[in-house]
matplotlib code that plots the C-alpha trace (Angstrom):
import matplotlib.pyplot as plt

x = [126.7, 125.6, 123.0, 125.8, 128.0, 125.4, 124.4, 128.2, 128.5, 125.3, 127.0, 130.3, 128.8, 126.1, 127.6, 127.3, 123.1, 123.1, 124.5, 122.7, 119.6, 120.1, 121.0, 118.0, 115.8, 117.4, 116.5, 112.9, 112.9, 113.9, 111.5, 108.7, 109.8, 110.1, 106.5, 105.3, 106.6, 104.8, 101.4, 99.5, 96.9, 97.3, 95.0, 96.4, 94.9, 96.2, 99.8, 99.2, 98.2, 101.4, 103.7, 102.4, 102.3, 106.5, 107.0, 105.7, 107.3, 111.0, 110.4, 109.5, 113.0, 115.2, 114.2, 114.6, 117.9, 119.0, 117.5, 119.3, 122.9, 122.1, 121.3, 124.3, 126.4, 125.2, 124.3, 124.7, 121.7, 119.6, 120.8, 119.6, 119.4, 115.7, 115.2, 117.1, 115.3, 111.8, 112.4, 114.2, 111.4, 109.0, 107.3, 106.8, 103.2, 100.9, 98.5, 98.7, 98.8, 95.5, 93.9, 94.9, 93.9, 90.4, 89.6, 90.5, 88.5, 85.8, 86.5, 85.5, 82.5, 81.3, 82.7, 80.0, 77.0, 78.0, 77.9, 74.8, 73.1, 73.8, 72.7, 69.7, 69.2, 70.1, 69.8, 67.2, 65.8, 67.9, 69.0, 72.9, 73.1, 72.0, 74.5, 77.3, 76.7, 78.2, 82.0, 81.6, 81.7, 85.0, 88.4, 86.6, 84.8, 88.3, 90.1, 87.3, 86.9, 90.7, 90.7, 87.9, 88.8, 92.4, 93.8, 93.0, 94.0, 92.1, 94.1, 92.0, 89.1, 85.5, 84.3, 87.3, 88.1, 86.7, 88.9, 92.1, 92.3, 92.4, 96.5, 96.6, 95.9, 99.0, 98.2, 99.2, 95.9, 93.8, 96.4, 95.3, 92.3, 92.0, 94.4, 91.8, 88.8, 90.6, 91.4, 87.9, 87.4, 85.5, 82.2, 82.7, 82.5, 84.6, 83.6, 83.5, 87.2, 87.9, 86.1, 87.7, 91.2, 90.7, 89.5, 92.1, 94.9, 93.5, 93.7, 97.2, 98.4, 97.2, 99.1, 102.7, 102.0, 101.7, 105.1, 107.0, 106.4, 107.0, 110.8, 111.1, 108.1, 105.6, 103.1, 101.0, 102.5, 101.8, 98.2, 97.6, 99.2, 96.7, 93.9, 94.3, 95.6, 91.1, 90.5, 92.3, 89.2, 89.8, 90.5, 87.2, 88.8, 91.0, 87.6, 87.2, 88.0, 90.9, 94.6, 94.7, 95.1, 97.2, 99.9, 99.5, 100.1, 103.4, 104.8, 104.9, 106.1, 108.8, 110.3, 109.7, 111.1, 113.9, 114.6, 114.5, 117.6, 116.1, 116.4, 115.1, 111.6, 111.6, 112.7, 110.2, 107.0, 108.6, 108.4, 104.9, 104.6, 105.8, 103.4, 100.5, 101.2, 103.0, 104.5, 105.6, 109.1, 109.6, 109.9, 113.5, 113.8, 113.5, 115.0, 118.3, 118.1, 118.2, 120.7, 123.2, 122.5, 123.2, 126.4, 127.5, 126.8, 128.6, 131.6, 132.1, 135.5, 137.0, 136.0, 132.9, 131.2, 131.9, 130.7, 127.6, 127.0, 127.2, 124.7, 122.5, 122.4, 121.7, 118.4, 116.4, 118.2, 117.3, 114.5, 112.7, 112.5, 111.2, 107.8, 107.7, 109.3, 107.3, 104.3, 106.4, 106.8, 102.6, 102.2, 104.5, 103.0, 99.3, 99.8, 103.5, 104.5, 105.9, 104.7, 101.0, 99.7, 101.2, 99.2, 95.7, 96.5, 96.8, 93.9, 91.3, 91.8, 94.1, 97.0, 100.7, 103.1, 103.8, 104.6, 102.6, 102.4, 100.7, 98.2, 98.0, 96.8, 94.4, 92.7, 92.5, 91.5, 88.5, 87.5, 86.3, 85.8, 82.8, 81.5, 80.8, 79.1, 77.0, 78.7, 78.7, 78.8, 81.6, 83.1, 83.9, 84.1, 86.9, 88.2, 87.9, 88.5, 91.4, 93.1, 92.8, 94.4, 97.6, 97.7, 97.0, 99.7, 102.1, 101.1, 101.2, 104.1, 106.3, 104.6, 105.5, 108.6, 110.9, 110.0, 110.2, 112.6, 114.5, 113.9, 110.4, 110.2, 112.5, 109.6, 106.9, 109.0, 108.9, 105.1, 104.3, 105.9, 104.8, 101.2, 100.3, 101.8, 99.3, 97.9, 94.2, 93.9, 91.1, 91.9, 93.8, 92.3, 92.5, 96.2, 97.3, 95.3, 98.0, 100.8, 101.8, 103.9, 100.9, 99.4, 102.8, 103.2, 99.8, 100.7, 103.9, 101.8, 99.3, 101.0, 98.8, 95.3, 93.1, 95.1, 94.5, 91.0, 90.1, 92.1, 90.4, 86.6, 87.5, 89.2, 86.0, 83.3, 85.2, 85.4, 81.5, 81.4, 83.5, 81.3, 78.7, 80.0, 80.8, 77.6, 75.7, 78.1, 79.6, 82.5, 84.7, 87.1]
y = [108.1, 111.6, 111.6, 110.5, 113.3, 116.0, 114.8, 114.7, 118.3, 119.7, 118.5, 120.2, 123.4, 123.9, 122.3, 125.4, 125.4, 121.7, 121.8, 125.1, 123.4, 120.0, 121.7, 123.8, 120.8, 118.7, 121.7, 121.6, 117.9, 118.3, 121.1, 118.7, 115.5, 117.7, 118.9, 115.3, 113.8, 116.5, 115.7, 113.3, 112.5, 113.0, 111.7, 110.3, 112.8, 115.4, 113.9, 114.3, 117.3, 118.9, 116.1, 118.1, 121.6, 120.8, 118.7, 122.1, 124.7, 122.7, 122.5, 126.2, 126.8, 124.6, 126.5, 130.0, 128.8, 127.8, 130.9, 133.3, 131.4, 132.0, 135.6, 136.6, 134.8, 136.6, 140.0, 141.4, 140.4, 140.2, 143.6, 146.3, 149.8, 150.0, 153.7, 154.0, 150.5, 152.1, 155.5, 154.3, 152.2, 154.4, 151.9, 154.9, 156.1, 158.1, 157.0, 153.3, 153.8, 156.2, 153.6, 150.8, 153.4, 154.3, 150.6, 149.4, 152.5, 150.8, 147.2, 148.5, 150.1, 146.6, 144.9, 147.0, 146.7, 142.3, 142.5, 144.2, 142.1, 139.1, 140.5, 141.2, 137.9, 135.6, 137.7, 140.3, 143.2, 146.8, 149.7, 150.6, 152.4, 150.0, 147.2, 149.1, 148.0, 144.7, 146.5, 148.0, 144.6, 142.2, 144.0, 147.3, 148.2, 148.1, 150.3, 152.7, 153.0, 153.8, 156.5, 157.9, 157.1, 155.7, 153.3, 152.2, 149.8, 148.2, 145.1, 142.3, 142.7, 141.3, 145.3, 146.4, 143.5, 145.1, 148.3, 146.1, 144.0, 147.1, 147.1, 144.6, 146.3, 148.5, 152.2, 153.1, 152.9, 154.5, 157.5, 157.6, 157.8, 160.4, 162.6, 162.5, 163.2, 166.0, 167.3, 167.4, 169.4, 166.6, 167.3, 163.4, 160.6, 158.2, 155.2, 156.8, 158.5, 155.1, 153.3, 156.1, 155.7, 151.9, 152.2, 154.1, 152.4, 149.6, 150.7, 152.6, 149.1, 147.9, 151.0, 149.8, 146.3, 147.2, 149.6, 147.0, 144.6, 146.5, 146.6, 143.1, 142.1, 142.4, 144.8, 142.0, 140.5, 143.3, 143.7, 139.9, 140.2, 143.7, 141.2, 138.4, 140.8, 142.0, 137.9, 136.8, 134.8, 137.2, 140.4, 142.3, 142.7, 145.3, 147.6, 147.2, 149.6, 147.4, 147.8, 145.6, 147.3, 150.0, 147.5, 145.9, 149.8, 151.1, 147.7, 147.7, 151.5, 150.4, 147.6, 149.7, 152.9, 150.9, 148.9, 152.4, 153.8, 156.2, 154.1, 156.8, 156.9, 153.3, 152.9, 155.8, 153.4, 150.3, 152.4, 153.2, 149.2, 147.9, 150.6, 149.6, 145.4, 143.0, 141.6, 145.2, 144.3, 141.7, 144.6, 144.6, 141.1, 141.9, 145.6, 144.1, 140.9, 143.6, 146.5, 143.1, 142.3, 145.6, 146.0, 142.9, 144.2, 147.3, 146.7, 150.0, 151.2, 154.8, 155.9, 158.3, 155.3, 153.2, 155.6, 155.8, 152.2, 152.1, 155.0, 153.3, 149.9, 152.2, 153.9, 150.6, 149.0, 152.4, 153.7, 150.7, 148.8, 152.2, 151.5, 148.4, 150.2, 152.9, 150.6, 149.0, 152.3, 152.9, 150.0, 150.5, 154.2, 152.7, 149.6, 149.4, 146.7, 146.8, 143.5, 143.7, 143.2, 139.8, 139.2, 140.4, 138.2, 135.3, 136.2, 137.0, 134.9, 132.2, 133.4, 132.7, 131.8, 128.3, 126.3, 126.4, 122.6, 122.8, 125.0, 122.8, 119.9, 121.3, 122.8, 120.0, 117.9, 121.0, 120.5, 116.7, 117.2, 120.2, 118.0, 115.3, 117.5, 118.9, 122.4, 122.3, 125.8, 126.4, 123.9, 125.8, 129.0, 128.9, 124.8, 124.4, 127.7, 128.3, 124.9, 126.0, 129.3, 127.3, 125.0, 127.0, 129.6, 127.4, 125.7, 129.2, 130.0, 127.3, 127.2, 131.1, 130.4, 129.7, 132.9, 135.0, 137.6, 135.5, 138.5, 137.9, 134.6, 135.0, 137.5, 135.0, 132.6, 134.4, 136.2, 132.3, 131.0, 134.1, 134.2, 131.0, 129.6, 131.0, 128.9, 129.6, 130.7, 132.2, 134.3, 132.5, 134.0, 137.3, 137.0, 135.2, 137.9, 140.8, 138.3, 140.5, 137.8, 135.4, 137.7, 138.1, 134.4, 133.8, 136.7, 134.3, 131.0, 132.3, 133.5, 130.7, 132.2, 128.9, 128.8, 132.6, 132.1, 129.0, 130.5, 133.7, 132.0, 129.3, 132.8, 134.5, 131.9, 131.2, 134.5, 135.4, 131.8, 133.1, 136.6, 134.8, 133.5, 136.8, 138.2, 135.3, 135.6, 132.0, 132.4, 134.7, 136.7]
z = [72.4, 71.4, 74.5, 76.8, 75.8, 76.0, 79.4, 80.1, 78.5, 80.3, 83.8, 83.5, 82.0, 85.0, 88.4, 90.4, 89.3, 90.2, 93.2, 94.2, 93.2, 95.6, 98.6, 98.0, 97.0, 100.2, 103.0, 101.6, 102.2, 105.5, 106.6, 104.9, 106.5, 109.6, 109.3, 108.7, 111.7, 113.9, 112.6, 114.1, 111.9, 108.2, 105.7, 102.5, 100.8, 102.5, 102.4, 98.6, 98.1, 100.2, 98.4, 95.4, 95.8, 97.9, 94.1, 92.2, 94.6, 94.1, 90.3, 89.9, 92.4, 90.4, 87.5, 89.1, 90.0, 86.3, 85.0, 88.0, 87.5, 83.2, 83.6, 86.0, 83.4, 80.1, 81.8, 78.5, 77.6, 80.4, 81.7, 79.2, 79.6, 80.5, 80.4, 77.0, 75.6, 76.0, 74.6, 71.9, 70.6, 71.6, 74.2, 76.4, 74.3, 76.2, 73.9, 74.4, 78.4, 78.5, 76.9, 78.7, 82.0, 80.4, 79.4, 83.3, 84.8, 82.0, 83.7, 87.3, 86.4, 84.3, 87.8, 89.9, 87.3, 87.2, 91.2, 91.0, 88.9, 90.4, 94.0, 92.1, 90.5, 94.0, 96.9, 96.1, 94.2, 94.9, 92.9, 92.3, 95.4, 97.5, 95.8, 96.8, 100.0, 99.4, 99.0, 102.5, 104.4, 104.6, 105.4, 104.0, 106.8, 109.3, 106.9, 106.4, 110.4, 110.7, 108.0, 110.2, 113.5, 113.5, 115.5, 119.1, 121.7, 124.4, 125.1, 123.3, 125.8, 124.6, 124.5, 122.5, 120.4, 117.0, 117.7, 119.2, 115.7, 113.6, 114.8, 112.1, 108.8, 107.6, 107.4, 103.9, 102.9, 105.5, 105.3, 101.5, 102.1, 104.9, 102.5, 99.7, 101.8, 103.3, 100.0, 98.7, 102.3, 103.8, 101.3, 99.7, 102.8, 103.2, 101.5, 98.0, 98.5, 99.0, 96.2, 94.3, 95.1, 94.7, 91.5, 89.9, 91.8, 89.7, 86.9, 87.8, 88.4, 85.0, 83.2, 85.5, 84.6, 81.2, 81.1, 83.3, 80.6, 77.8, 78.7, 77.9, 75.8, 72.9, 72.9, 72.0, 75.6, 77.4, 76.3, 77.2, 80.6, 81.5, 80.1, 82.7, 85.4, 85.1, 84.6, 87.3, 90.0, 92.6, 90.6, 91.8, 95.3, 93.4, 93.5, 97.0, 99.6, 100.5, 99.9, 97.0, 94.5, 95.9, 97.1, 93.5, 92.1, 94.1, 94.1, 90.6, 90.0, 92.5, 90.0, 87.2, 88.0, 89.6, 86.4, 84.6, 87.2, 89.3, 92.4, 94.0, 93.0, 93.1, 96.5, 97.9, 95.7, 97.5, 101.0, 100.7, 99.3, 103.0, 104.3, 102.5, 103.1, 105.3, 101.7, 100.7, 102.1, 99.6, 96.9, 97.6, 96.0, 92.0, 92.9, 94.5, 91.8, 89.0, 90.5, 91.3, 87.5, 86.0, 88.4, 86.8, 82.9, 83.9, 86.3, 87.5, 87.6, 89.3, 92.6, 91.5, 89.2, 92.7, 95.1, 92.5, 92.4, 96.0, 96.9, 93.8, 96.5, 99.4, 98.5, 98.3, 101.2, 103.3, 102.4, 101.6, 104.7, 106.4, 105.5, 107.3, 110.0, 110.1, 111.1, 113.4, 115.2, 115.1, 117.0, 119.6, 120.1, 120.2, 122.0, 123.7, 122.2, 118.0, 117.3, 118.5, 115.3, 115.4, 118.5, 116.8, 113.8, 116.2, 118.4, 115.9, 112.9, 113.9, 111.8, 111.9, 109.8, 108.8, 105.8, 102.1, 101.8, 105.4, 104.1, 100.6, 103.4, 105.0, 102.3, 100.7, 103.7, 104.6, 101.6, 101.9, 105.1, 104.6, 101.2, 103.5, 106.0, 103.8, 103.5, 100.2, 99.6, 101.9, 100.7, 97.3, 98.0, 100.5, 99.9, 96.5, 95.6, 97.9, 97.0, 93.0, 93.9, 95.7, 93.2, 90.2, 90.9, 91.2, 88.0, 85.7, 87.1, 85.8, 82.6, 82.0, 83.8, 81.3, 79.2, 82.5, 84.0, 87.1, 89.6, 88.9, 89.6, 92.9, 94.1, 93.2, 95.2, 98.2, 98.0, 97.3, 100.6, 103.1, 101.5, 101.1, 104.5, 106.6, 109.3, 109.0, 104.8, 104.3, 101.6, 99.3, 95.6, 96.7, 97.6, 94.2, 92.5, 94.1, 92.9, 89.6, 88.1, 87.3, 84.7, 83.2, 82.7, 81.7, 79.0, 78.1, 77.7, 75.9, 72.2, 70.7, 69.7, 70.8, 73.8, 74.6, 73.9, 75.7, 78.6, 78.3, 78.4, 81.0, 83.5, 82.6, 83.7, 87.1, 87.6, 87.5, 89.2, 92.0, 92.1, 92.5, 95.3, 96.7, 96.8, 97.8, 100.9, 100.5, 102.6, 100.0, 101.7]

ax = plt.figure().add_subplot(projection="3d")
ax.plot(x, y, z, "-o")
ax.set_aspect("equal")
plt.show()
């Protein structure tokens, strides 16, 4: 009887989240039944593996969806007064962030001596210099050649094509790097400006991460969530001359500054965010989420707190979206056409957007596929690898989820679905790495000691695992 009346109770209090939460849960169905039916031939394996990562993906929204409708409800709590919060407990020490900085400037450099040892020990004998080499190939070698050469079009012709797919990589990077090669007056080249910047973006992403999290956490937390942001398989992309990092770095200082007030410095970090990255745009999720939030706490009254408000709501929602349409315009002045880079995406690597528990299928499905053909190796590296990336997100996220701030998991919603829904993933590690939110909930799952540490050595062996990959050249991208 006292079951039956808590079930009855629990009901009646949240019918808005359960309703909210079945329609949500019934247009995934339908997308997923509608995939289904357009396949022609689907493995039972594969049918599994997207039942299961659709299964995850619903649970982690029906609990994003409880947690939203909670916070909006008791924005008392929820909302605080960031900017006052951290001063006033003195979570704002310089101390604490140099050394997080100086430890993650430490990190890289231990990152290029492990990459260098292994090349040494299965690929061949070479000094430091000569590893480096290794960081110049992937995406690195496009964005260095734009921050030298910029941007040309020749129509996707076999003599242009390695020029004409260079439309494709977002310019906030490249412009980065050009600006600090031109302010050492051109005496450093171009690869080492942009080891540099990626480097300390790195470990400026570290010091946000750490800051974002101290507005709502232990410092305890907030060490542990730095700690698996270096552990994370993956994380030594964040030292390449990619945009990795950077993206990781502004898209952070844009929540953070924007959960602090000034909505203007946030919004000018989330411009340069949809600059730097196709997934920049999605800033706006956790910066709207928390501006609705705060509205809510506050209810401003009188024409000037309104007007205030109002302007407050139309910095991110202008300036913001600039950076993605600042790209926009780039492409139409170098090809004619806005969305060429779509086209390049499409042409050279296959890509366009589709559904994540597509992607769960065929990964899963390459996977057996390349074991039974012998290609072992590429079977792990970009299979295995990729599938544990899909799978394991999702995973960590719901375990941290019930600890963790609902515009965070909204943004890990979304940077799931667009990232993970490619048509052709080949980069799957790499993109989970950039997802900020899964070193915060690792942080949340982790207060137990054996846990922390048996997390901490299992991250740390598939991490050199997963360098080893890399250097061997085993399909890592």
């Amino acid at each position: 009887m006292v079951l039956k009346e808590k079930i009855k109770y629990f009901l009646s209090a949240h019918v808005l989240e359960l309703l909210f939460s079945i329609t949500c849960v019934a247009i995934l169905l339908a997308l997923f039944l509608s995939w289904k039916n357009d396949q022609k031939q689907l493995s039972g394996t594969s049918l599994n593996a997207a039942v299961l990562s659709a299964a995850l993906f619903a649970t982690l929204g029906v609990i994003f969806v409880f947690k939203w409708f909670n916070e909006f409800r008791n924005s008392e709590k929820f909302s605080v007064d960031a900017k006052a919060f951290e001063d006033n407990k003195g979570f704002g020490d310089k101390a604490n962030m140099l050394i997080v900085y100086l430890s993650l400037l430490a990190v890289s450099f231990c990152v290029l001596l492990l990459v260098w040892v292994l090349q040494c020990v299965f690929v061949r004998n070479m000094s430091f210099g000569d590893s480096l080499n290794i960081w110049r190939q992937l995406d690195s070698q496009h964005y260095i050649h734009i921050a030298d050469h910029w941007y040309a079009f020749g129509g996707f012709s076999e003599e242009t094509l390695g020029n004409d797919v260079r439309i494709a990589f977002f310019p906030g990077y490249p412009v980065l790097i050009k600006t600090v090669k031109l302010l050492t007056f051109g005496l450093v080249d171009t690869f080492t400006c942009s080891m540099f910047i990626s480097i300390n973006m790195f470990a400026g992403a570290g010091c946000m991460l750490y800051r974002l999290m101290r507005l709502d956490y232990s410092k305890d937390e907030a060490l542990r969530s730095v700690l698996f942001f270096c552990l994370i398989p993956g994380a030594f992309f964040f030292i390449a001359p990619m945009s990795e990092s950077l993206f990781l770095f502004v898209t952070l200082a844009s929540i953070y500054f924007s959960r602090r007030g000034n909505y203007f410095l946030g919004s000018l970090f989330g411009f340069y965010a949809a600059f730097t990255r196709s997934l920049g745009i999605i800033v706006l999720v956790p910066v709207i989420y928390e501006l609705i939030l705060r509205t809510i706490k506050e209810k401003p009254s009188g024409r000037s707190a309104v007007i205030r408000r109002l302007s407050d709501f139309a910095l991110p929602l202008l300036i913001i979206p600039c950076g993605l349409l600042a790209y926009l315009l780039l492409n139409y002045k170098v090809t004619g056409d806005a969305f060429t880079f779509l086209d390049a995406q499409k042409n050279h690597w296959g890509q366009e957007i589709s559904y994540f528990f597509n992607t769960a299928s065929y990964q899963v499905k390459y996977f057996a596929d390349y074991i039974e053909g012998g290609r072992s190796s590429v079977a792990f590296a970009l299979w295995g690898m990729g599938s544990c990336a899909l799978f394991g997100t999702l995973a960590v996220l719901i375990l941290g989820a019930r600890k963790m701030r609902a515009s965070y998991l909204g943004y890990s919603m979304v940077y799931f679905v667009i990232s993970m829904g490619a048509t052709w993933l080949l980069s799957a590690p790499r993109y989970a790495a950039g997802l900020f939110s899964l070193p915060v909930a690792l942080a949340l799952i982790t207060k137990n000691r054996v846990i922390q540490g048996i997390l901490t050595i299992l991250f740390v062996v598939i991490y050199i695992i997963y360098a080893t990959m890399f250097v061997m050249r085993w399909q890592v991208w």
